[in-house]
N, CA, C and O atoms as a MOPAC input file, in Angstrom:
PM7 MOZYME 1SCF
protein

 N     12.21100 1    -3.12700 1    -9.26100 1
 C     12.90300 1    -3.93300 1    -8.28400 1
 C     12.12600 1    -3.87700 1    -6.95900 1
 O     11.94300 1    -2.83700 1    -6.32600 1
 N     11.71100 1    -5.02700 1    -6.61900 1
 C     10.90100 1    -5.03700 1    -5.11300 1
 C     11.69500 1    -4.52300 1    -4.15300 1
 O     12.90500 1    -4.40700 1    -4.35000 1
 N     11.17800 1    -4.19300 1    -3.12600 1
 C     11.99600 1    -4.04000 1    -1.37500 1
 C     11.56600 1    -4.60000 1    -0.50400 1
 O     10.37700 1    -4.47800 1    -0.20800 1
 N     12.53100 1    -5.50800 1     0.27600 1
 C     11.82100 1    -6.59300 1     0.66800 1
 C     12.88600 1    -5.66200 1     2.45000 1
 O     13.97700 1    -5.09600 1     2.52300 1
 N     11.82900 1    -5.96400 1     3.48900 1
 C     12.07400 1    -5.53100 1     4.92400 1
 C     12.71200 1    -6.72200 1     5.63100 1
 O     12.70600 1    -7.84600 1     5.12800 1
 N     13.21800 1    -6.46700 1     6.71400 1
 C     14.19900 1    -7.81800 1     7.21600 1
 C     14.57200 1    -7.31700 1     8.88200 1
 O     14.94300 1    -6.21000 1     9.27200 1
 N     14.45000 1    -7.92900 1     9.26300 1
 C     14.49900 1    -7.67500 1    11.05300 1
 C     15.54000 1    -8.58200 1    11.57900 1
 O     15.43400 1    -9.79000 1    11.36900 1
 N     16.73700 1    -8.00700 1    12.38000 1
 C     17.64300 1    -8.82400 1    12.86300 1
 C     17.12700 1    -9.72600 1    14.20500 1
 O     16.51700 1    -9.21900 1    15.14600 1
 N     17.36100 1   -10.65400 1    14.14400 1
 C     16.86900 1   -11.34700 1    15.44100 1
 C     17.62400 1   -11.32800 1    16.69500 1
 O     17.29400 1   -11.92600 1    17.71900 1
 N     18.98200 1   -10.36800 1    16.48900 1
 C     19.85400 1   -10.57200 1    17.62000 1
 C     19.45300 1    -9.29200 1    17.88200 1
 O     18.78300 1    -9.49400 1    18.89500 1
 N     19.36900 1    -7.63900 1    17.59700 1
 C     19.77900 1    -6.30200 1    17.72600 1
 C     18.35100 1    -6.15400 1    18.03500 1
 O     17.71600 1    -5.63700 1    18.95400 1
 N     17.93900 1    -7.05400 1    16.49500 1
 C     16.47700 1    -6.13500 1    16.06500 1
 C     16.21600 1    -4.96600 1    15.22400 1
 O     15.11600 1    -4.41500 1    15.22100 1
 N     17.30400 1    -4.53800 1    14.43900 1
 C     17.70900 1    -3.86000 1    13.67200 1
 C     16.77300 1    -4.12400 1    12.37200 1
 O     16.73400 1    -5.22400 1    11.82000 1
 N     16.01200 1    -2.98400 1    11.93600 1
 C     15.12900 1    -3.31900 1    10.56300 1
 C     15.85300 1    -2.45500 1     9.23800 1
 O     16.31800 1    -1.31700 1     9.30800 1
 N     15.80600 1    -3.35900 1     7.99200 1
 C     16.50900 1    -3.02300 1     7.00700 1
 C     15.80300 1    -3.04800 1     5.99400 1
 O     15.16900 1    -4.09600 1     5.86800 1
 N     15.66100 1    -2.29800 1     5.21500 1
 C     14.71700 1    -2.17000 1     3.64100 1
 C     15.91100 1    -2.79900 1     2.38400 1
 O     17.00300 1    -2.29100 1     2.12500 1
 N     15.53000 1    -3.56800 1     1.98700 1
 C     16.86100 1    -3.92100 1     1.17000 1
 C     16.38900 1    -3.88600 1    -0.87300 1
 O     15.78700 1    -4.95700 1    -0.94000 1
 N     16.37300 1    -3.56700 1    -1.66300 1
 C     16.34200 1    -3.53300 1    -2.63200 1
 C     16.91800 1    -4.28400 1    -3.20700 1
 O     18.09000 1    -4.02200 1    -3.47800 1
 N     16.23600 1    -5.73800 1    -3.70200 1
 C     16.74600 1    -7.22900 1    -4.31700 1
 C     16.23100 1    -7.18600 1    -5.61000 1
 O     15.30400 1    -6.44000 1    -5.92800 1
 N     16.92800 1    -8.13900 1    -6.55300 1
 C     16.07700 1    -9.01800 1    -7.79100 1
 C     15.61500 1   -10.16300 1    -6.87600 1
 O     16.07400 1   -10.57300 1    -5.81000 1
 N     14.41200 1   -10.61000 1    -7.72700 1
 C     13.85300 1   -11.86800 1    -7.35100 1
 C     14.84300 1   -12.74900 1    -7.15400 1
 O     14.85600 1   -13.56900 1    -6.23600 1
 N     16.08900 1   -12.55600 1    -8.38300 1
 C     16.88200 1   -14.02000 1    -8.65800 1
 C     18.00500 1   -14.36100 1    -7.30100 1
 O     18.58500 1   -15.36900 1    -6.89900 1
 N     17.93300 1   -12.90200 1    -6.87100 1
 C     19.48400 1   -12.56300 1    -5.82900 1
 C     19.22100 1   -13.42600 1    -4.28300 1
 O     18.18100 1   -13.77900 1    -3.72600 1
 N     20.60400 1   -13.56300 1    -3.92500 1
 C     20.47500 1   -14.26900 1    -2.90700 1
 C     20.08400 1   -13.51400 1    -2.00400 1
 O     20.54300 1   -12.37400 1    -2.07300 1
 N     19.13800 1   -13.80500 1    -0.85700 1
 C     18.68100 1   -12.62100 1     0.16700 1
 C     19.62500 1   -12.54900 1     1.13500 1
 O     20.18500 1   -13.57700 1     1.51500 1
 N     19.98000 1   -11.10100 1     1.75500 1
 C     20.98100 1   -11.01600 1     2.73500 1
 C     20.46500 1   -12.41100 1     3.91500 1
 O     19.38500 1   -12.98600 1     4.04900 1
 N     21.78600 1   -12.57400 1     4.61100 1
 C     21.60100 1   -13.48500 1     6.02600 1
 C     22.08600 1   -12.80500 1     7.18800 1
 O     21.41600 1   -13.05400 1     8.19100 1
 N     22.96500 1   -12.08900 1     7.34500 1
 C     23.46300 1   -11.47500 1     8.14000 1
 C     23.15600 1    -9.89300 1     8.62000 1
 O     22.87900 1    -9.02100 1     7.79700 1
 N     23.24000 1    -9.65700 1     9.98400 1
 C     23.24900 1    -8.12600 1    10.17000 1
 C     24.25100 1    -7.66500 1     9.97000 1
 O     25.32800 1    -8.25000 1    10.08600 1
 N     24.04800 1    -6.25400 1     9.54900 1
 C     25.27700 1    -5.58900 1     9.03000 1
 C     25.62700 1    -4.73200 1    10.69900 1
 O     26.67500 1    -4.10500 1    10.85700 1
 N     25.07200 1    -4.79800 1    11.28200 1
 C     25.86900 1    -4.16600 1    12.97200 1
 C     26.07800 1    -4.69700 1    13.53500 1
 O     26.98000 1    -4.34900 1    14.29700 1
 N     25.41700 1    -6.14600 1    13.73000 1
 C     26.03600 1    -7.24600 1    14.99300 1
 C     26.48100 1    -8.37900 1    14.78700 1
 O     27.19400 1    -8.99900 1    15.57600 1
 N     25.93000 1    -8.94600 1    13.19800 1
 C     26.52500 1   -10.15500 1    12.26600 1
 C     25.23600 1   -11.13800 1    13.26400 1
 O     25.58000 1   -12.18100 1    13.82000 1
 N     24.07700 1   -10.71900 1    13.34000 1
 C     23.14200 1   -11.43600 1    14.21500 1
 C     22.73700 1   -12.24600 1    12.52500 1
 O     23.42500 1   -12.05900 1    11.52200 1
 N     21.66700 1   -13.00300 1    12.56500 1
 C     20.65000 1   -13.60400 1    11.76000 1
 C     19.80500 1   -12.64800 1    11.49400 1
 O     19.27600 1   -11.92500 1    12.33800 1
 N     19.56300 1   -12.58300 1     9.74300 1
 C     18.48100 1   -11.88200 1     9.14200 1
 C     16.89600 1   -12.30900 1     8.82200 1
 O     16.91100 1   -13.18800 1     7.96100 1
 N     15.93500 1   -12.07200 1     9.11300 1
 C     15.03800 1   -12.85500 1     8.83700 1
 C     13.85900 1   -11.81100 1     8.44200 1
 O     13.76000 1   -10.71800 1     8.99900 1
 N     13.06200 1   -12.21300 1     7.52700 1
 C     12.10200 1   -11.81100 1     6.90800 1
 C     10.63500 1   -11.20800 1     7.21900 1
 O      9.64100 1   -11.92900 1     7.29900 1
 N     10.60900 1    -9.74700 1     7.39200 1
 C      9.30000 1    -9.18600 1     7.23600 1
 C      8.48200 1    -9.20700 1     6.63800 1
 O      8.71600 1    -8.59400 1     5.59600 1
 N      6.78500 1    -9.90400 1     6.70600 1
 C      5.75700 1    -9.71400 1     5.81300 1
 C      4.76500 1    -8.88100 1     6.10400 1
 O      4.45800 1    -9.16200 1     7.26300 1
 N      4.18900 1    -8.14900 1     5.78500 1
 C      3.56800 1    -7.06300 1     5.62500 1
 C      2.05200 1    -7.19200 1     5.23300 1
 O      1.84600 1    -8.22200 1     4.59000 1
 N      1.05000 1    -6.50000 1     5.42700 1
 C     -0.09800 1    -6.75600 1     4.74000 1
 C      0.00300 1    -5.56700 1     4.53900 1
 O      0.43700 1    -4.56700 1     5.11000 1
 N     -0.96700 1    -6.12700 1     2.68200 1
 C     -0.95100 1    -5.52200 1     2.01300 1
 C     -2.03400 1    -4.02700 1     2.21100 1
 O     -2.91400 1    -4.16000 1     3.06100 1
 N     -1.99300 1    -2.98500 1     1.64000 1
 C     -3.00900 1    -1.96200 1     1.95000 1
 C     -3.82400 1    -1.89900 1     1.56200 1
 O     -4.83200 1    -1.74200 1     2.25100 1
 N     -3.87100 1    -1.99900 1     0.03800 1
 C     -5.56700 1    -1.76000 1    -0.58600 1
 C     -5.41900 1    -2.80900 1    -1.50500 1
 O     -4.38800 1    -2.97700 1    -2.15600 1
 N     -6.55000 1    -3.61700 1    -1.59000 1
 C     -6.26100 1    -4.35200 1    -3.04100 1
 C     -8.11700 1    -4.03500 1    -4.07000 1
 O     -9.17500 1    -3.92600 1    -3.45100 1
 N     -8.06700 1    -3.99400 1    -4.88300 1
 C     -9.20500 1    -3.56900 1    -5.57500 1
 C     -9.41000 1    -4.99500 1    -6.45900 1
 O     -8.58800 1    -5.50400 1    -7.22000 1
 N    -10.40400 1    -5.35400 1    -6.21100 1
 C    -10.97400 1    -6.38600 1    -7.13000 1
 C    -12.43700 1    -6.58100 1    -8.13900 1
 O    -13.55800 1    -6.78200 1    -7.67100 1
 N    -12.24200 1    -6.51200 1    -9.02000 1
 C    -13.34800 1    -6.62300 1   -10.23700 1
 C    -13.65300 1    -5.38000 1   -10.56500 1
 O    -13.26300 1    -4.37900 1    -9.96500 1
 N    -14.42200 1    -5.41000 1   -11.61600 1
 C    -14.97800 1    -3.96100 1   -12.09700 1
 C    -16.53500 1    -3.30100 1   -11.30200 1
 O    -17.48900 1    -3.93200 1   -10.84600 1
 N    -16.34900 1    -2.14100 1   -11.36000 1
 C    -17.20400 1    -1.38600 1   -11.21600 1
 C    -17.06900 1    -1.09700 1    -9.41400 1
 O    -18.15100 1    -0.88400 1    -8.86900 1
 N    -15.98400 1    -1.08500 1    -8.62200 1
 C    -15.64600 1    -0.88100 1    -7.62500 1
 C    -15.93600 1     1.15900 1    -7.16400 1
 O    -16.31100 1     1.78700 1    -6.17500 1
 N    -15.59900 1     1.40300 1    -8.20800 1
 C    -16.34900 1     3.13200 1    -7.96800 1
 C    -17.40400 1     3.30800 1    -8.13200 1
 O    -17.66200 1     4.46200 1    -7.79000 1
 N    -18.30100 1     2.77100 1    -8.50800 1
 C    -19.41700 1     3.08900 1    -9.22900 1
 C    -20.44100 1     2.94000 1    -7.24700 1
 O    -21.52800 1     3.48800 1    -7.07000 1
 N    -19.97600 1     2.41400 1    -6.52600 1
 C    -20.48400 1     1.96700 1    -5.61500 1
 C    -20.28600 1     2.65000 1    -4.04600 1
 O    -20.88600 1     2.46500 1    -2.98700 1
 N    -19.08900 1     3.57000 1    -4.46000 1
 C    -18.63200 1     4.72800 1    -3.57900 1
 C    -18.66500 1     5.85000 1    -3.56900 1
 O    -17.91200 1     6.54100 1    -2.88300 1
 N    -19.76300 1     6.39100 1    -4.51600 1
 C    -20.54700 1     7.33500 1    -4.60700 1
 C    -21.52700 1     7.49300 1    -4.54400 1
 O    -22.24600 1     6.49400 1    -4.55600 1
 N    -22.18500 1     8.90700 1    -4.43500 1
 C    -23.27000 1     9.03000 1    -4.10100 1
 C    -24.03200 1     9.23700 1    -5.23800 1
 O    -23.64500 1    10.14800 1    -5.97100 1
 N    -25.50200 1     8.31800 1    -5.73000 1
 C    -26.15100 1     8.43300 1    -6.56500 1
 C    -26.72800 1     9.62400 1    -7.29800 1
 O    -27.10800 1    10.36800 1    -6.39400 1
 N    -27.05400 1    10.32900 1    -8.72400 1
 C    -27.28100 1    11.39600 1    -8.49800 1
 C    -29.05700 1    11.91500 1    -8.22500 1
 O    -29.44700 1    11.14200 1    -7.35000 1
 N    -29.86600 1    12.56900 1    -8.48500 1
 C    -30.99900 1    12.54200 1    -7.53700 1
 C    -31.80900 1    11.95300 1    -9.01800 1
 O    -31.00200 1    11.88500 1    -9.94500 1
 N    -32.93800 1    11.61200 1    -9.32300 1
 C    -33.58700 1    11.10900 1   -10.59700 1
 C    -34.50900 1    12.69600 1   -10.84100 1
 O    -34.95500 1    12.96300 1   -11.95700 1
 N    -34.69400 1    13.61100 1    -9.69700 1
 C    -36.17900 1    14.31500 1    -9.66500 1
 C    -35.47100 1    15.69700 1   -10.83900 1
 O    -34.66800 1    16.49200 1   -10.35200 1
 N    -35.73700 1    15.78100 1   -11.81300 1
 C    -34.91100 1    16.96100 1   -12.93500 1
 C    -35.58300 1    18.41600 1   -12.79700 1
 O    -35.44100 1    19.46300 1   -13.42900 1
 N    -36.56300 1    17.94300 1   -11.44300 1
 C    -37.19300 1    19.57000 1   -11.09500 1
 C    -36.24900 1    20.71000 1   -10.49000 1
 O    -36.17600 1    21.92000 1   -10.70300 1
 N    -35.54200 1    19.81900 1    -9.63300 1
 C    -33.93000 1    20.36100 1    -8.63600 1
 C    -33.13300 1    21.37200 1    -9.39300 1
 O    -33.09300 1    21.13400 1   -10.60000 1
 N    -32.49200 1    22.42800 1    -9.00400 1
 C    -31.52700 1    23.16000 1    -9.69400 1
 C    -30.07300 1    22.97100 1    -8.73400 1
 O    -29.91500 1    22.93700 1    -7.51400 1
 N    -29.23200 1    22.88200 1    -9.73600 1
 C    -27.96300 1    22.60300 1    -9.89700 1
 C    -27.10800 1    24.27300 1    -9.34000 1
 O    -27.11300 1    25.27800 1   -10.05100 1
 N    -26.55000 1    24.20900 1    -8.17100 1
 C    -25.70000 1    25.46600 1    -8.04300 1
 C    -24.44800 1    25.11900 1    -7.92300 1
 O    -24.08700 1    24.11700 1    -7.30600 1
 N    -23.63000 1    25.97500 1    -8.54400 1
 C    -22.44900 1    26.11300 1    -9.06200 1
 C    -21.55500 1    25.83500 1    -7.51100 1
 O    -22.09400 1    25.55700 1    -6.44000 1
 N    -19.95800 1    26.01000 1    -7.77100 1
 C    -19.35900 1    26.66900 1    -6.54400 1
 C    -19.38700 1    27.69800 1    -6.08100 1
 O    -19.32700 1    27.69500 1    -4.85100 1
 N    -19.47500 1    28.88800 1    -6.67900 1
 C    -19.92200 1    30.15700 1    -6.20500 1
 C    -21.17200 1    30.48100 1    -4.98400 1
 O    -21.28200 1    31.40100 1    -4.17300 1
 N    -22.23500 1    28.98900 1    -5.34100 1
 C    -23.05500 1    29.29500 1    -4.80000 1
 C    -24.98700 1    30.00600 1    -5.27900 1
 O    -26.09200 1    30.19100 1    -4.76900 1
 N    -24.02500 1    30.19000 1    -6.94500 1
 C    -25.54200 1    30.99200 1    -8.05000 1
 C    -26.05900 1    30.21600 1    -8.47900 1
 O    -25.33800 1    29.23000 1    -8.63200 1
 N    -27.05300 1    30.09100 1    -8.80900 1
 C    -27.82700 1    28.76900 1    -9.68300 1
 C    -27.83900 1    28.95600 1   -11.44400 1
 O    -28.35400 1    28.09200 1   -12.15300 1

C-alpha cells in the first residue's frame, strides 16, 4: 500500500496517509477542516541498466607481482 503526503493549505498541517490506488484521497484537514492538497517528492535513488556496480569500484591492479595482505595486516 503506497503513502501518499498531503499538506493543509489553511494550518499547513502535513499528513502521511496510507491509501489504495482505487480509494478516494482525503480532502479535508482533520484539525481545521482547511483543504487537503498533495505532496510530491523526488525520488532518491533510481538505478538504471545493468552493470551500474561494476563502475563504482575500484579496478583491481593487473601487475600479479603485488602481494595481497590480509586484515590483520600479514601477507
Amino acid at each position: 500500500m503506497p503513502i501518499y503526503e498531503y499538506e493543509c493549505e489553511r494550518c499547513h498541517e502535513r499528513y502521511e496517509i496510507m491509501a489504495n490506488l482505487g480509494e478516494e484521497p482525503p480532502k479535508t484537514c482533520i484539525k481545521c477542516g482547511g483543504n487537503l492538497r498533495k505532496i510530491f517528492s523526488p525520488v532518491g535513488i533510481v538505478f538504471k541498466g545493468s552493470g551500474f556496480y561494476t563502475t563504482d569500484y575500484k579496478k583491481k591492479s593487473s601487475n600479479s607481482n603485488e602481494k595481497s595482505i590480509d586484515s590483520k595486516g600479514e601477507e
